[in-house]
Structure formats: C-alpha cells, structure tokens
N, C-alpha and C positions, 0 to 999 in steps of 0.2 A: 645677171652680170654679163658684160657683152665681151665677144675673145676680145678685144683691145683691153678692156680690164684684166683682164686674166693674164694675156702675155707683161702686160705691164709687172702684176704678181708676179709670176716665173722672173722674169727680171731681174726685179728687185733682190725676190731671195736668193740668186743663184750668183749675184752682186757682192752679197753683205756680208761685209768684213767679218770674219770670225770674232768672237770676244775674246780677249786675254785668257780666263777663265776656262776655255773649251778645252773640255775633259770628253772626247767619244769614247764610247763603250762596243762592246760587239766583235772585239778582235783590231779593231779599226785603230789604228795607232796615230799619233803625231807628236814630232819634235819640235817644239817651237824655239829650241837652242841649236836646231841643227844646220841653219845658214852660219852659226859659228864655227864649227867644223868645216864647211868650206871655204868659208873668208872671215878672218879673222875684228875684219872692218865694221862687220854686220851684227847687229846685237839682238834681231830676234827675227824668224822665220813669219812673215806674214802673209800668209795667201790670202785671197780672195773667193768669196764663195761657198760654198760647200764640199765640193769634189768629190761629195756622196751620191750625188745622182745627176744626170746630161737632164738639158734640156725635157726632152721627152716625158722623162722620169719627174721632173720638177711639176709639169703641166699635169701629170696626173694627178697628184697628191695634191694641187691646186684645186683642180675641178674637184678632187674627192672633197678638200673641207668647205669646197660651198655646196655642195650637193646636200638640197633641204631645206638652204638655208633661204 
C-alpha cells in the first residue's frame, strides 16, 4: 500500500461522520443533545470525525491494520 493510500485512509476515518448510534466506552463521554443546551434552534450535536485521536494517532492504527496484510 503506498503513503498516498494510506493518508487517503487517515482521511477518510478521521472525516467520518459519527453514526447516530455512537455509544463510546472508556470514560469517553458524548452529548449528542447537548448543542440544545446551547441553542435551542439546534436539534442534535454533530461532529465530525473521531476526536479520539490527531492525525498522527490515526496514521498509526492505519499502518498497524495493514501490517501483514
């Protein structure tokens, strides 16, 4: 796999919209009501990405699961 593939990877994952669904574990918390507590306009908190790991962090867990392969 060449780094262009790879940064592409990083990308994409560190892009992708969380699902409705996302339940983290680990202490890690998230409000997905809580842009309605700031603005009552707003009907659900949606970020982008992860916010579990930078860049850095992403590219390694990258290379780790094609490593082998």
């Amino acid at each position: 796999m060449t780094d262009e593939q790879v940064k592409h990877m990083v990308d994409r994952f560190l892009g992708w919209k969380l699902p409705e669904d996302f339940r983290p574990d680990g202490g890690v918390e998230f409000d997905a009501d809580g842009a309605k507590k700031m603005d009552p306009r707003n009907l659900r908190y949606e970020p982008h990405g992860t916010n579990l790991l930078n860049y850095t962090q992403a590219e390694a867990m990258v290379r780790h699961m094609l490593e082998g392969l």
